[in-house]
PDB file of N, CA, C and O in Angstrom:
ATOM      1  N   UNK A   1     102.648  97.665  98.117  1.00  0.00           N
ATOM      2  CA  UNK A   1     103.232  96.581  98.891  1.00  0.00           C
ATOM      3  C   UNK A   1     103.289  97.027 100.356  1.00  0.00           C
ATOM      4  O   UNK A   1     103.404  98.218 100.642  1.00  0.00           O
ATOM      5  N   UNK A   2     103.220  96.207 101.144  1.00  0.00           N
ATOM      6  CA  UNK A   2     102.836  96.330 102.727  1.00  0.00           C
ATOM      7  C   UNK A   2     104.126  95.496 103.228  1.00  0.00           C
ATOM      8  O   UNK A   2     104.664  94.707 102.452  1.00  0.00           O
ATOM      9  N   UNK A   3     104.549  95.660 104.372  1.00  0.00           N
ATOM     10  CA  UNK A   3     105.524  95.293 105.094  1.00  0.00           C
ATOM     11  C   UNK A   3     104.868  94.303 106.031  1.00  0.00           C
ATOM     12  O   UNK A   3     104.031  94.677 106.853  1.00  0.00           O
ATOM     13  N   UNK A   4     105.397  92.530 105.861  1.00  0.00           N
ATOM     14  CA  UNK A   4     104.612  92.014 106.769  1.00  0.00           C
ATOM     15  C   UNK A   4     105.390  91.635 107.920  1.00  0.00           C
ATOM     16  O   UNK A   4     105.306  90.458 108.273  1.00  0.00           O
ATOM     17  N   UNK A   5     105.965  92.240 108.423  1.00  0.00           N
ATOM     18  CA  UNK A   5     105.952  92.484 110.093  1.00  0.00           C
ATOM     19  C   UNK A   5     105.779  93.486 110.639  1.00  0.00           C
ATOM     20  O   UNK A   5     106.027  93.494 111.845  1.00  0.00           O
ATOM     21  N   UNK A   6     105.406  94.437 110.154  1.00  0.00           N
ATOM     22  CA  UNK A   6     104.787  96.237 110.738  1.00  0.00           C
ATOM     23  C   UNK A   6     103.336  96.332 109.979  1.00  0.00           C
ATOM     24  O   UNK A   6     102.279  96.713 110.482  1.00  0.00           O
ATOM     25  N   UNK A   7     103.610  95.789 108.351  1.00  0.00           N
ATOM     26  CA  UNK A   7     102.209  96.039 107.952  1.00  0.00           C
ATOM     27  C   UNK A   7     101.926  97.827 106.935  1.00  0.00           C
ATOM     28  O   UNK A   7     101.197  98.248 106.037  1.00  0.00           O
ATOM     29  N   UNK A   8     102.894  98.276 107.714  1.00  0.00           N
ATOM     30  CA  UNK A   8     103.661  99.753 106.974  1.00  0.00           C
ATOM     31  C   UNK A   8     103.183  99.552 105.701  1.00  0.00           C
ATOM     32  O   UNK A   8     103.203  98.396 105.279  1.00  0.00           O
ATOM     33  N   UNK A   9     102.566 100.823 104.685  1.00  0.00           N
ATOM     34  CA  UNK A   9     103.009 100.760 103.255  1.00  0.00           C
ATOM     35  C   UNK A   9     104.833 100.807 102.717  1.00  0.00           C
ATOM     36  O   UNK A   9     105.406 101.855 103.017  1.00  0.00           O
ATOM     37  N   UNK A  10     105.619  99.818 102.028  1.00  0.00           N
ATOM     38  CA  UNK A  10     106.322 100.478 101.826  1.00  0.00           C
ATOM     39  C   UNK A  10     106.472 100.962 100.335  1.00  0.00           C
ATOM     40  O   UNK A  10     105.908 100.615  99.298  1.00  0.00           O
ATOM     41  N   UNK A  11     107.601 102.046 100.662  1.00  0.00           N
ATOM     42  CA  UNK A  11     107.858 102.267  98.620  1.00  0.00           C
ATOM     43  C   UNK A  11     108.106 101.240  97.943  1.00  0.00           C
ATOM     44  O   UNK A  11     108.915 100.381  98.292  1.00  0.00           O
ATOM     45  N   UNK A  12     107.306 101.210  96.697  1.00  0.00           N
ATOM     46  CA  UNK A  12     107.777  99.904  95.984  1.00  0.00           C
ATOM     47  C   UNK A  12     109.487 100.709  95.314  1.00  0.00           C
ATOM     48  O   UNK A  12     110.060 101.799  95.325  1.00  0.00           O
ATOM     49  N   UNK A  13     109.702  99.222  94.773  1.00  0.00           N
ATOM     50  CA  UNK A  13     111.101  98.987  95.259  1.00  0.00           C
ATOM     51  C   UNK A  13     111.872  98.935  96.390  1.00  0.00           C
ATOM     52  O   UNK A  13     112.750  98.114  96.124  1.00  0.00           O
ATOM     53  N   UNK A  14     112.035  99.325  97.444  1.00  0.00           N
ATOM     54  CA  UNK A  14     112.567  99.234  98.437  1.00  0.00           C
ATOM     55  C   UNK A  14     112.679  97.924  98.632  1.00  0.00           C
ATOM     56  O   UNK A  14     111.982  97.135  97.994  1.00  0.00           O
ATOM     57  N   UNK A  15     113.690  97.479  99.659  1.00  0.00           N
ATOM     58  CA  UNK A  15     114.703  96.251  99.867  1.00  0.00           C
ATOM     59  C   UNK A  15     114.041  96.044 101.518  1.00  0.00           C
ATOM     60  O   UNK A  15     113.932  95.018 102.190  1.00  0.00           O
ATOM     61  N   UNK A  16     113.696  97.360 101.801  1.00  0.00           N
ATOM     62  CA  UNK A  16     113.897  97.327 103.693  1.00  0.00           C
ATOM     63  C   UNK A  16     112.401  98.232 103.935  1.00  0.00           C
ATOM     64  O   UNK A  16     111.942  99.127 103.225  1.00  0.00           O
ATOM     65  N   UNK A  17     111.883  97.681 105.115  1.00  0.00           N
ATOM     66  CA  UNK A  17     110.432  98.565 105.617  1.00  0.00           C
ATOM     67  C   UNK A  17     111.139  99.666 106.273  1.00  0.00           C
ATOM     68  O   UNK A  17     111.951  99.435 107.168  1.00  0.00           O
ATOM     69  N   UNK A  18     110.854 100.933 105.847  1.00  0.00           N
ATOM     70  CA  UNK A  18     111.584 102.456 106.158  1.00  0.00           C
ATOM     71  C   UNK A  18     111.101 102.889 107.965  1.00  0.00           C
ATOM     72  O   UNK A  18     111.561 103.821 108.624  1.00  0.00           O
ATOM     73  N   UNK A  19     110.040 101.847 108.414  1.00  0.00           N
ATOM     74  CA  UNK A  19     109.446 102.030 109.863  1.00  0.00           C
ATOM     75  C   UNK A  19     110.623 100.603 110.780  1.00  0.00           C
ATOM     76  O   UNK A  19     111.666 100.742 111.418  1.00  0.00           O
ATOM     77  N   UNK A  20     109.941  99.543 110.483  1.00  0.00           N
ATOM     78  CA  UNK A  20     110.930  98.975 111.081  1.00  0.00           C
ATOM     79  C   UNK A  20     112.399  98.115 110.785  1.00  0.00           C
ATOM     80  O   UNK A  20     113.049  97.467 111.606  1.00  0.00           O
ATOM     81  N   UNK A  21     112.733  98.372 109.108  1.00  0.00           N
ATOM     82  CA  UNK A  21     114.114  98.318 109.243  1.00  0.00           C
ATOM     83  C   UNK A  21     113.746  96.122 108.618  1.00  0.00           C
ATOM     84  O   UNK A  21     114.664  95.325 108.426  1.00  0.00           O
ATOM     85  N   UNK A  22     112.771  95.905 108.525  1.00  0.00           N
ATOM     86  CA  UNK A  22     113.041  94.221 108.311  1.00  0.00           C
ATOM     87  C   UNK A  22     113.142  94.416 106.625  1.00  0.00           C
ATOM     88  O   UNK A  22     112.771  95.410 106.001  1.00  0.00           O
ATOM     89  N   UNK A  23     113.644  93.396 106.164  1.00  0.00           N
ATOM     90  CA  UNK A  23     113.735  93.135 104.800  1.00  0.00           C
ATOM     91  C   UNK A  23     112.229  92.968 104.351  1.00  0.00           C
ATOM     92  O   UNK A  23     111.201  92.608 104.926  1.00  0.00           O
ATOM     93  N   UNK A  24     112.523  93.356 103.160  1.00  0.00           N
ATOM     94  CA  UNK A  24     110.737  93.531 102.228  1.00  0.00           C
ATOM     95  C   UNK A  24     110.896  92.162 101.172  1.00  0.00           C
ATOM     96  O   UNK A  24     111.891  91.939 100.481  1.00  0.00           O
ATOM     97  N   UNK A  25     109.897  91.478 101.222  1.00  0.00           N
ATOM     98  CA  UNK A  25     109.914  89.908 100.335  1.00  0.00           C
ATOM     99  C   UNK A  25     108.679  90.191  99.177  1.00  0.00           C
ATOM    100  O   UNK A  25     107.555  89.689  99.186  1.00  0.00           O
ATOM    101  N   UNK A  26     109.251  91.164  98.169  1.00  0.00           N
ATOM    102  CA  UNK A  26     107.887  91.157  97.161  1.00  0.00           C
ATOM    103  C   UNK A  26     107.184  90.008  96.721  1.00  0.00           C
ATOM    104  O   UNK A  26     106.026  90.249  96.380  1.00  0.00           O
ATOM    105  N   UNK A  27     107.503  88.980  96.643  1.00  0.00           N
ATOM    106  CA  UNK A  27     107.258  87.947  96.428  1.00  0.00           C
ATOM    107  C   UNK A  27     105.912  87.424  97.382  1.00  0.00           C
ATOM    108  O   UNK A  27     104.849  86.910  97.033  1.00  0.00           O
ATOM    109  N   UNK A  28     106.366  87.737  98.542  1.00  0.00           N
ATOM    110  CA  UNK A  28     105.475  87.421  99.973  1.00  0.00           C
ATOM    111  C   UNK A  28     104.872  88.389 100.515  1.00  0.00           C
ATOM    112  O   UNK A  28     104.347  88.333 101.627  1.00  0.00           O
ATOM    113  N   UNK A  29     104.897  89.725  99.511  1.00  0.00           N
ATOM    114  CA  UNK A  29     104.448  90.440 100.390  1.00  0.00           C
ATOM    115  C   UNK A  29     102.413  90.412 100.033  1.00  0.00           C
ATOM    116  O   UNK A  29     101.866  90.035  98.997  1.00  0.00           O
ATOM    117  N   UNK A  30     101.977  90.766 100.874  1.00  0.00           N
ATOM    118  CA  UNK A  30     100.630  90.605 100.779  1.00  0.00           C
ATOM    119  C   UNK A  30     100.235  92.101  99.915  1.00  0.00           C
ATOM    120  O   UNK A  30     100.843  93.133 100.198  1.00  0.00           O
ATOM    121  N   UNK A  31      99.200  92.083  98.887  1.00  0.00           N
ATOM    122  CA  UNK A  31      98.346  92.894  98.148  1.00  0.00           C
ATOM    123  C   UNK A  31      98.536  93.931  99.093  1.00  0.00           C
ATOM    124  O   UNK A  31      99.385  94.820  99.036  1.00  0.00           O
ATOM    125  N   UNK A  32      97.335  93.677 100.315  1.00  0.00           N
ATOM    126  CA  UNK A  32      96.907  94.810 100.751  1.00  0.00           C
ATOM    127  C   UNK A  32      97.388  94.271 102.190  1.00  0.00           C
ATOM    128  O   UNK A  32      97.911  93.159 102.268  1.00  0.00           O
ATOM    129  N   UNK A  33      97.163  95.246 103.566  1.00  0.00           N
ATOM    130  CA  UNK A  33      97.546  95.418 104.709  1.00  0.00           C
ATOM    131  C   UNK A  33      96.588  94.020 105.401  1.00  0.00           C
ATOM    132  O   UNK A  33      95.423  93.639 105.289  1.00  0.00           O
ATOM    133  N   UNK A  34      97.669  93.605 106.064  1.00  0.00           N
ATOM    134  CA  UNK A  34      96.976  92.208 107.410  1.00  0.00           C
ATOM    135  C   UNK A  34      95.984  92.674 108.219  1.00  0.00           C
ATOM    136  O   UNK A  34      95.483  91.937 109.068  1.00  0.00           O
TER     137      UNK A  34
END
C-alpha cells in the first residue's frame, strides 16, 4: 500500500503515512505508486 499524498510505501496496517503523518485510506489506497 502506497500513501496517496506522498506516494511513500507504507506498512500495511498502519493508520498514518510514517513520512508525512496523513491518514492511510486502504480502501483508496492505490496498488502500486502514482
Amino acid at each position: 500500500m502506497f500513501c496517496t499524498s506522498c506516494g511513500t510505501q507504507a506498512v500495511e496496517g498502519s493508520a498514518f503515512c510514517q513520512r508525512c503523518g496523513k491518514p492511510l485510506d486502504p480502501a483508496a489506497a492505490p496498488a502500486t505508486p502514482p
